[in-house]
C-alpha positions as CSV (number, residue, x, y, z in Angstrom):
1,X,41.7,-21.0,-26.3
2,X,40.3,-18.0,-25.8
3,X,36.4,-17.5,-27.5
4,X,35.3,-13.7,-28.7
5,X,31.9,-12.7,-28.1
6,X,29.5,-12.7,-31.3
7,X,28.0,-9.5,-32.3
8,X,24.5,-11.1,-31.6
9,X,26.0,-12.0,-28.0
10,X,27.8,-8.7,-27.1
11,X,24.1,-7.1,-28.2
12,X,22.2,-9.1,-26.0
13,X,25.0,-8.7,-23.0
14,X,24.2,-4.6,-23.6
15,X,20.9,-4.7,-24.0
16,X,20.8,-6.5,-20.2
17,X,23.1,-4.2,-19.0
18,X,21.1,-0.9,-19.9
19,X,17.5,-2.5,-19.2
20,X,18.7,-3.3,-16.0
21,X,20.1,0.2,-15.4
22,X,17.0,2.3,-16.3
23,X,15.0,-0.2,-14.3
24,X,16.6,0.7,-11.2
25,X,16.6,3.8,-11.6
26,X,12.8,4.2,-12.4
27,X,12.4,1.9,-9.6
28,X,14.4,4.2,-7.3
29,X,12.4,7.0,-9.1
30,X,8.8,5.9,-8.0
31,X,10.0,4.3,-4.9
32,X,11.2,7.8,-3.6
33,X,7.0,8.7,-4.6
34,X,4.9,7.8,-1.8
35,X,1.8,5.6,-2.2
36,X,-2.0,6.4,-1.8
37,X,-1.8,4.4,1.4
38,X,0.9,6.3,2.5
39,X,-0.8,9.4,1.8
40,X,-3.6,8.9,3.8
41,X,-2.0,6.9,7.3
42,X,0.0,10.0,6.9
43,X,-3.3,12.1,7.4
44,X,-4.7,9.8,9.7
45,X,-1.7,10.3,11.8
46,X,-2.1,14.5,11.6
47,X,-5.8,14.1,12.6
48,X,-4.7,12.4,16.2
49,X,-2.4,15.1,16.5
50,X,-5.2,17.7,15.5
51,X,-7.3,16.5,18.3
52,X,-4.1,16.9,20.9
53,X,-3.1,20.1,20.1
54,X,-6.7,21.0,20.2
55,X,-7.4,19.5,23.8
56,X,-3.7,21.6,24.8
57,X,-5.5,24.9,23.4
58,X,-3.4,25.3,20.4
59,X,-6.0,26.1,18.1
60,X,-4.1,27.3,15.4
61,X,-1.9,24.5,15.4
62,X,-4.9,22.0,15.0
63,X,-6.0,24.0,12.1
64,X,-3.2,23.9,10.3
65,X,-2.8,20.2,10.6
66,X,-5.9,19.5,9.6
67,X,-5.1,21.7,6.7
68,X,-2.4,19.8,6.1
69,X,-4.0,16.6,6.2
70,X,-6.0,17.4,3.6
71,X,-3.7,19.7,1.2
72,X,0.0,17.9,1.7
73,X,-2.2,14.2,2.0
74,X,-5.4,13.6,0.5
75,X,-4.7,15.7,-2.3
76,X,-2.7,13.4,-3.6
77,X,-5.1,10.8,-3.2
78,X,-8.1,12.3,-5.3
79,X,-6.9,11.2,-8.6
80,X,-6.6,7.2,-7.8
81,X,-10.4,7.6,-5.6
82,X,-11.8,9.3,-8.7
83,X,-9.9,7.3,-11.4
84,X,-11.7,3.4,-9.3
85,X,-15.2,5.2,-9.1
86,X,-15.4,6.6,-6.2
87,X,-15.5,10.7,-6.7
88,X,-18.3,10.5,-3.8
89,X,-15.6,9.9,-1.9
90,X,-13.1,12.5,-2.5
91,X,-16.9,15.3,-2.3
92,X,-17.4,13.6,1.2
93,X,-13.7,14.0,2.3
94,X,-12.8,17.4,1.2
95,X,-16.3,18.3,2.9
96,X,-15.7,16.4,6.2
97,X,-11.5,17.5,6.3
98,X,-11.7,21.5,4.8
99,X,-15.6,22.4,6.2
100,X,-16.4,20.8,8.7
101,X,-13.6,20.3,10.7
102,X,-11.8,23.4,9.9
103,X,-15.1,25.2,11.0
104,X,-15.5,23.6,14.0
105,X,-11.9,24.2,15.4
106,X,-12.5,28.0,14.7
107,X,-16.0,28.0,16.4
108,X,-14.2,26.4,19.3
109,X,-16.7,23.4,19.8
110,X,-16.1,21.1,22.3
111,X,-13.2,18.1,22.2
112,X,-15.7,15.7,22.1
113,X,-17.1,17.1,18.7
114,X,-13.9,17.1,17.4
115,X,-12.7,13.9,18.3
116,X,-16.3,12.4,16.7
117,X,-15.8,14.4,13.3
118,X,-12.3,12.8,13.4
119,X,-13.3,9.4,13.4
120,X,-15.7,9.9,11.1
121,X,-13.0,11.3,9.0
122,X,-10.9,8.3,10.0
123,X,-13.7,5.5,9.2
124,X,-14.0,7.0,5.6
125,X,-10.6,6.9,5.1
126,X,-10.3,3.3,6.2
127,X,-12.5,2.9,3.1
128,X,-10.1,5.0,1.1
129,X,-7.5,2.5,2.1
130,X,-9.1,-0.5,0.4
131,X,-9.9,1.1,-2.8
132,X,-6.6,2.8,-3.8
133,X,-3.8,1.0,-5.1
134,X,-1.0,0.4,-2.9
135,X,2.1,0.5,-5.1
136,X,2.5,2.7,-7.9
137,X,1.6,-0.2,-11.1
138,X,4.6,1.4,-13.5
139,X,6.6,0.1,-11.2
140,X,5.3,-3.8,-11.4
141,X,5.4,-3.0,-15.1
142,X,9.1,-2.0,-15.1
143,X,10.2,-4.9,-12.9
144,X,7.9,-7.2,-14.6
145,X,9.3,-6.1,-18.4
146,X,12.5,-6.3,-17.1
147,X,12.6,-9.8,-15.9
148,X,10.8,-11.0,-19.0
149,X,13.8,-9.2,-20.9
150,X,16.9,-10.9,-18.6
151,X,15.2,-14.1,-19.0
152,X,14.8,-13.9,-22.7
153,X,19.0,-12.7,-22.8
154,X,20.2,-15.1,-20.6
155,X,18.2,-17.9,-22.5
156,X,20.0,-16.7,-25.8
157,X,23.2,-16.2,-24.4
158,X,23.1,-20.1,-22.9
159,X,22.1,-20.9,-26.5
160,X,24.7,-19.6,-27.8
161,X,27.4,-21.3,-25.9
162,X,25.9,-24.8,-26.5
163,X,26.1,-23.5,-30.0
């Protein structure tokens, strides 16, 4: 004997199917967004390679990755260091990444000055690192919501057989 699905049933079997749907695809969504963390190993990364094109006399080419370290990087950043406290942070970065070492690749200093305003850069944003959240938090949400939802369905729907 064949049994038809209740209306309640056939609801709860939809309302699965498109919570499920629009959770993967604002996972997918904020998953394609990169993180603060990846933000700044990603500028971390462009500072070694300022101080090897600045050792190989490419000047210009240092310049503009430590431009971009700071404009295509820590940018992004600013808003999670300033929204956990830490806007000194974000003043002492943007002064270390666009001033100073920006300045001292066009005045031509030595390496070794370079290479110490680098890890200075690189110790303070080893700080950055512990303060900024790693994963965007909409996306625990989402999961999170969505679980609570499946297991709440699935409960009703195994009710319902018993029934």
């Amino acid at each position: 004997m064949k049994r038809k699905l209740s209306v309640p049933l056939l609801t709860i079997v939809l309302s699965i199917t498109v919570i499920l749907s629009i959770t993967s695809t604002t996972v997918n969504a904020q998953s394609a967004k990169k993180t603060s963390v990846e933000y700044i190993e990603n500028a971390r990364l462009l500072l070694k390679q300022v101080s090897v094109e600045y050792n190989n006399g490419n000047y210009a080419k240092a310049d503009e990755l430590a431009s971009t370290a700071y404009l295509d990087n820590i940018e992004y950043v600013e808003a999670d260091l300033n929204k956990n406290g830490h806007s000194e942070m974000v003043s002492d970065l943007e002064k270390m990444m666009v001033i100073d070492l920006r300045a001292m690749i066009k005045d031509r200093v030595p390496l070794t000055q370079i290479d110490s305003e680098i890890s200075l850069i690189d110790a303070k944003l080893s700080e950055a690192v512990t303060v900024v959240p790693e994963f965007p938090l909409t996306v625990v949400f989402v999961v999170m919501g969505s679980m609570i939802a499946s297991i709440v369905a699935f409960s009703r729907i195994k009710a319902a057989r018993i029934m």
